[in-house]
Every structure is written in C-alpha cells, then in structure tokens.
C-alpha positions as MATLAB code, in Angstrom:
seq = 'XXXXXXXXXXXXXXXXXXXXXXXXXXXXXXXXXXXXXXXXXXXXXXXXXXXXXXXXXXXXXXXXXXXXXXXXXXXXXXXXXXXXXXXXXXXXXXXXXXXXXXXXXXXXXXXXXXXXXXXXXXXXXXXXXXXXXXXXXXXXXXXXXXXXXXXXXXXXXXXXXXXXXXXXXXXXXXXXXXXXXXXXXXXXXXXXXXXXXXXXXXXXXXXXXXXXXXXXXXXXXXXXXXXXXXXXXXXXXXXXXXXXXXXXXXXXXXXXXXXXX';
ca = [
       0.000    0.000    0.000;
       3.056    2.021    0.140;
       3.508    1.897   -3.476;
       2.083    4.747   -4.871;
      -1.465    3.974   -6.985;
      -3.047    5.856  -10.314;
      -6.327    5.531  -11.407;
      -7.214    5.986  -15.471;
     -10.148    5.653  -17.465;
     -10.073    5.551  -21.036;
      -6.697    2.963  -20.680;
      -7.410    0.931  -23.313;
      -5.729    2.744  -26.313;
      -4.401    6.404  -26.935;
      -3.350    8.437  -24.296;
      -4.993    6.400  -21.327;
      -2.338    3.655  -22.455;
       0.544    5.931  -22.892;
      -0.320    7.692  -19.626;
      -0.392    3.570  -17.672;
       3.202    3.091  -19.277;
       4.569    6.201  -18.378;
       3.108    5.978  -14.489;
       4.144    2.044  -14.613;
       7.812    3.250  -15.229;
       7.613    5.691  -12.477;
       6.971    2.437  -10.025;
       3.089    3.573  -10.073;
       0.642    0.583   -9.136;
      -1.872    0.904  -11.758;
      -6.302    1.140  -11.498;
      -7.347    1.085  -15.176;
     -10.566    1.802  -16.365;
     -12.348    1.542  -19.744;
     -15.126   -0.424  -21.632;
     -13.095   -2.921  -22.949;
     -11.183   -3.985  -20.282;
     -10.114   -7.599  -22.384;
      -7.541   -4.596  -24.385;
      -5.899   -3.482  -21.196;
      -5.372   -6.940  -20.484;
      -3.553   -7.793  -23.447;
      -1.817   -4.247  -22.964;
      -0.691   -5.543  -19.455;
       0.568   -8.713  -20.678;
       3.107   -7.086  -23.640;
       4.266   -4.149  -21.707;
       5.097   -7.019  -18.803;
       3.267   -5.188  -16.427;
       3.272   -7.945  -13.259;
      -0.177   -8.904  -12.399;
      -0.301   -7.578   -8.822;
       0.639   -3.994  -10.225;
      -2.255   -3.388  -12.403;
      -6.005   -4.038  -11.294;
      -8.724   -3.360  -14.163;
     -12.358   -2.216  -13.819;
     -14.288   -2.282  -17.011;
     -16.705    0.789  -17.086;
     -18.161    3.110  -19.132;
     -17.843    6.498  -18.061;
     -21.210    7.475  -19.301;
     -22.862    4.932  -16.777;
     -22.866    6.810  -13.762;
     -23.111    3.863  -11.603;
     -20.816    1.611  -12.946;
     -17.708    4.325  -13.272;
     -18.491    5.768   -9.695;
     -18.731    2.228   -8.389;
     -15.402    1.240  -10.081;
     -13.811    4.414   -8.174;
     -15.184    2.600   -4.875;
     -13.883   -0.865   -5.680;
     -10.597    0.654   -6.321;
     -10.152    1.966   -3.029;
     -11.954   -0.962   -1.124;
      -9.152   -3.313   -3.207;
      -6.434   -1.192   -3.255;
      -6.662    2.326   -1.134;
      -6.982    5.523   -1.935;
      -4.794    7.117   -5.283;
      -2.382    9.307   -4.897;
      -3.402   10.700   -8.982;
      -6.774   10.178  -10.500;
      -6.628   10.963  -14.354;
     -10.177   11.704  -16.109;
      -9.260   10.713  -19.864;
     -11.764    9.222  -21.172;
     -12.754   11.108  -24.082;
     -14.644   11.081  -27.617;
     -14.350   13.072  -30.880;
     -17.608   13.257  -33.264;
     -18.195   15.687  -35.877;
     -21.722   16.986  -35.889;
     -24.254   19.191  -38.036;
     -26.783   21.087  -35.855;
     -29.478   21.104  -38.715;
     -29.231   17.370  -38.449;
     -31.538   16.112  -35.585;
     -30.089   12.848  -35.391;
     -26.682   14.709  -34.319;
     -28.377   16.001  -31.111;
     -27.734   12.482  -29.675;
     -23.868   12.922  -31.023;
     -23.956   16.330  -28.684;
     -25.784   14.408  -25.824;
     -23.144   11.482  -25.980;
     -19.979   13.535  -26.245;
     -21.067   15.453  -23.123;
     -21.945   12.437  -21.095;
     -18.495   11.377  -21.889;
     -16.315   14.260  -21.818;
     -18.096   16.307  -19.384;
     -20.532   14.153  -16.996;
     -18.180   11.144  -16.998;
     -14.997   13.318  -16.285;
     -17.208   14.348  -12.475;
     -18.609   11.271  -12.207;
     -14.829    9.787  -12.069;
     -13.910   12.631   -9.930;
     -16.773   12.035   -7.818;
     -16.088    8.793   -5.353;
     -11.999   10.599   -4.453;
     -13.240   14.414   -3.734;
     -14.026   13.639   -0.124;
     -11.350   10.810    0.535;
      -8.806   12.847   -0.744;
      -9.497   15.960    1.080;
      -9.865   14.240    3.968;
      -6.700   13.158    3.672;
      -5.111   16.165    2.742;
      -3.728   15.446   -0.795;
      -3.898   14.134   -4.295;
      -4.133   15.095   -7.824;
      -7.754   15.020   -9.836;
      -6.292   15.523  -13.406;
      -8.836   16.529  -16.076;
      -7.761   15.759  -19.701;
      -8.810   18.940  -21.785;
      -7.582   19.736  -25.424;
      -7.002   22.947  -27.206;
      -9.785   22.404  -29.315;
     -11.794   24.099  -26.025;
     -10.005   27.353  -26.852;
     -12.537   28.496  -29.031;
     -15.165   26.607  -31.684;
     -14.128   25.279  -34.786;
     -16.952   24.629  -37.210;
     -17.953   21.054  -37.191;
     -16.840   20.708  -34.020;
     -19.626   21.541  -32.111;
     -20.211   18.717  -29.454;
     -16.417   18.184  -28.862;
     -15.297   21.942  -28.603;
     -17.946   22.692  -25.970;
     -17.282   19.704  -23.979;
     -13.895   20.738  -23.804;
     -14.398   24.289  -23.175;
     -16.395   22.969  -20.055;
     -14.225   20.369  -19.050;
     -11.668   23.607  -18.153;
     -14.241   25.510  -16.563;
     -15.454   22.359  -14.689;
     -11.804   21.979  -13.872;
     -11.008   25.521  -12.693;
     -14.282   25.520  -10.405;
     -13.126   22.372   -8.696;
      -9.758   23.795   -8.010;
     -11.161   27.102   -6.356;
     -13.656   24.532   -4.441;
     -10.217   22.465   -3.185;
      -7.838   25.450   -3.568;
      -7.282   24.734    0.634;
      -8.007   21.189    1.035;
      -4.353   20.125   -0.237;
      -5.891   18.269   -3.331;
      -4.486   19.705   -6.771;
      -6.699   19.819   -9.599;
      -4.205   19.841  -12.994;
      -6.134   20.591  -16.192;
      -3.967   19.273  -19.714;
      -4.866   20.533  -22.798;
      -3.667   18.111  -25.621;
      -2.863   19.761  -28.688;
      -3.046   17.118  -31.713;
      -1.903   13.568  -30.756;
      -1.294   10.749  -32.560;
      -4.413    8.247  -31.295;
      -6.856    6.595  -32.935;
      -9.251    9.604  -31.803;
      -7.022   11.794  -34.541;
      -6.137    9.279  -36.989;
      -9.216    9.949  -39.138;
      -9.090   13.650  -39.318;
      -8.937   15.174  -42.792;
      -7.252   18.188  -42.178;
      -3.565   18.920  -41.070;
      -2.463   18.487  -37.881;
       0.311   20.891  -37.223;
       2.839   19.582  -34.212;
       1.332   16.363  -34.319;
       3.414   14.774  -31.457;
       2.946   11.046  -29.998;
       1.327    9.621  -27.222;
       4.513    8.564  -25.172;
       5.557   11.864  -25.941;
       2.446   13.383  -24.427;
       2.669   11.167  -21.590;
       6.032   11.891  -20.633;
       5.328   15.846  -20.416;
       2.196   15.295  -18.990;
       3.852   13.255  -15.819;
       5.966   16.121  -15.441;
       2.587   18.684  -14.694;
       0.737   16.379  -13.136;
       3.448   15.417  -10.117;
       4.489   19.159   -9.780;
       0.549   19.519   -9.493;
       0.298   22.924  -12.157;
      -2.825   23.918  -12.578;
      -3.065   24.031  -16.460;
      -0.533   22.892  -19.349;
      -0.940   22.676  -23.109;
       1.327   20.180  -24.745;
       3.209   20.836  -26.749;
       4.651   24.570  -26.351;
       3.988   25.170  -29.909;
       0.137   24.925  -29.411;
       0.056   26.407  -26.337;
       1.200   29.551  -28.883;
      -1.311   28.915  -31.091;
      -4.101   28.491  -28.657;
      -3.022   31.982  -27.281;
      -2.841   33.840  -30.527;
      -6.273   32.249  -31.515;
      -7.980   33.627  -28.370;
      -6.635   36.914  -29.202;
      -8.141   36.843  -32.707;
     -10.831   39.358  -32.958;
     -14.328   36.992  -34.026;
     -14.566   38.691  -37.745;
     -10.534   37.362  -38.784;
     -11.000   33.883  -36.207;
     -14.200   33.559  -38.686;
     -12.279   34.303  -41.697;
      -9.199   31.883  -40.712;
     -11.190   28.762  -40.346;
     -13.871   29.447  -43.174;
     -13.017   26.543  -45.661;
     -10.723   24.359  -43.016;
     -11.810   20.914  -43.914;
     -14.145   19.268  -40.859;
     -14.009   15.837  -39.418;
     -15.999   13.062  -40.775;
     -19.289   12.509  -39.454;
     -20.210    9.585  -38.074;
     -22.580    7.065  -40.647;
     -26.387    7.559  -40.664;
     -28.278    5.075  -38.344;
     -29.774    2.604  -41.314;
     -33.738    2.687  -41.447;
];
C-alpha cells in the first residue's frame, strides 16, 4: 500500500495507455478503467506489467453507476490514489441542422463532461480528507474556441476547463491539486481519421512523458506541446470577424454514418 497507486479511465488505447506506461515506469501501481477492459489486459501482458501492479475495472464512463462504483472498488481493493486521471474522451463531428446529431452532442457530453465528475466524484471527499492528491482533467485545445464542425467536442472541452477551474477554487485549501492538460493534436486513434492537417502532431509517449511532469508538480493548467500552447493563445486573441475568416473553408471531421432505417 506504500507503493504509490493511479487511477485511469479511457486505458485501453491512446493516451490512457501511454499515460499507464509512463506511471508504470515511475513504479506507479496501476487502477485502469475503460469499456473494454479484455484490451488493457492484453496491454498488461506485452508491456510485462506484473499482475499484482495493475487491477482493471471495465466501465463506461457514461454509466454513472458503474464508473463511480469502479472508483469505490478501487479503493476498497487497493486504497486511496495518490493521482486520478479523467481521460476518457470522444471526438464526433456533428451538423446542428441534423436532428439525429443532437444524440452525437448528448453522448460527447456524457463522456467528456458528466463522466470526467462522475470519475472525480467517489476521491473528492477521501482525498481531502486526507489532505492530498491530484484530480487531473484531460482537456484539449480544441476548447479554446469553436471550430466549425466541431460543435459537441469543442464545448465539452471548453467545459471540461471551466469544470476543472471551479473544482480547483472549491479544493484550492483542502491540499488536493486539480491539474487541467490541454492536448494539442496527438497521434491516437481519436485523430487518426481527421482530414485536415495536424500541425505539431506529437505522440502519445511523448504526451505522456510531459504530462507526468505537470501532473506530479501539481500545475494547474498545461498545453502540450509549447507550440500549441502559442497557437491556442494567438487564436484567443483573434478578434471573431478574422477567427471567422481563418477557419472558413478548413476541412471538418468526418461525421459519423447515418443510423440505417
């Protein structure tokens, strides 16, 4: 119980998985959450991760029950993290004249948004009880301002930082750091269908490593990498009428297939 413990969702691929590895190295026991919890097992096995080191909880973040009741198993199994990472994310394109992409809206939300507190939710108390911890909130600069297309995912990730930043004013004296990362573009299979170019497109273990960095010094917000965290600056500065201009014929993501009749 000495060994210190981090708990992930979203583990099963992308950054979650970089983010186990990375903590893993570190000496880290690992809690890893995600729906397909057979992929973090075969994960486990090739990265030689020893079975006592890495306890999985398949969950999907969107089930309130079953992700807030995997954050109680966790600490009834294996005590209370020291770092609690809310990754668990999804990117869908979306049309608001289309009706059926309401439910794309509804679902990204649940995910990015609802899911993120309902991971938080089971450690707030335990943690400030015990007078430290990180609750790590995995943004993206895409929450900087909307991009057209983007609808669902930009405002999810716009809130996920103001979500973030409330929770850290709510903890600011409890000891318990709240670290918001905003991920520029990152080589997952959550980017690898975008049609569009992806300037400082950097990998996951490179991500990872950076993000470790923040997250144990406990900083409140980083964008990674530095070059984005440029561009996310200059594009807030943009007045609306040249931001609007910019991005006029910047090619969108591909929407998700119509539901067949």
């Amino acid at each position: 119980m000495s060994t210190p413990l981090v708990f992930i969702t979203g583990a099963s691929s992308g950054i979650g998985q970089a983010l186990a590895g990375r903590f893993a190295r570190a000496g880290y026991r690992l809690a890893l959450v995600a729906r397909r919890g057979a992929e973090i097992e075969a994960w486990c096995r090739a990265a030689a991760i020893e079975p006592g080191r890495c306890a999985i909880y398949p969950a999907d973040v969107r089930d309130i029950v079953a992700i807030t009741g995997a954050g109680r198993a966790c600490m009834a199994e294996l005590g209370l993290p020291d770092v609690v990472i809310a990754n668990a994310g999804v990117s869908i394109a979306m049309d608001t004249a289309d009706f059926e992409d309401l439910e794309v809206m509804r679902a990204t939300f649940e995910t990015n948004v609802i899911g993120m507190a309902a991971t938080f939710q089971p450690f707030v108390g335990p943690m400030a009880l015990r007078g430290s911890g990180r609750l790590v909130g995995i943004a993206s600069v895409a929450g900087i301002r909307g991009l057209p297309g983007h609808g669902a995912y930009c405002a999810s990730k716009a809130a996920v930082i103001a979500y973030c930043e409330s929770l850290r004013g709510e903890l600011r004296s409890s000891g318990v750091k709240v670290v918001t990362l905003g991920p520029g573009y990152i080589d997952t299979p959550l980017t690898r269908s975008n049609r569009y170019p992806m300037p400082f497109l950097m990998s996951a273990d490179a991500f990872a490593a950076r993000a470790y960095v923040d997250i144990v010094a406990g900083r409140s917000y980083g964008v990674t990498p530095w070059q984005m965290a440029v561009v996310a600056k200059l594009l807030r500065a943009l007045p609306d009428p040249l931001f609007d201009r910019l991005l006029a014929n910047r090619p969108r993501k591909e929407r998700r297939k119509k539901s067949q009749p």
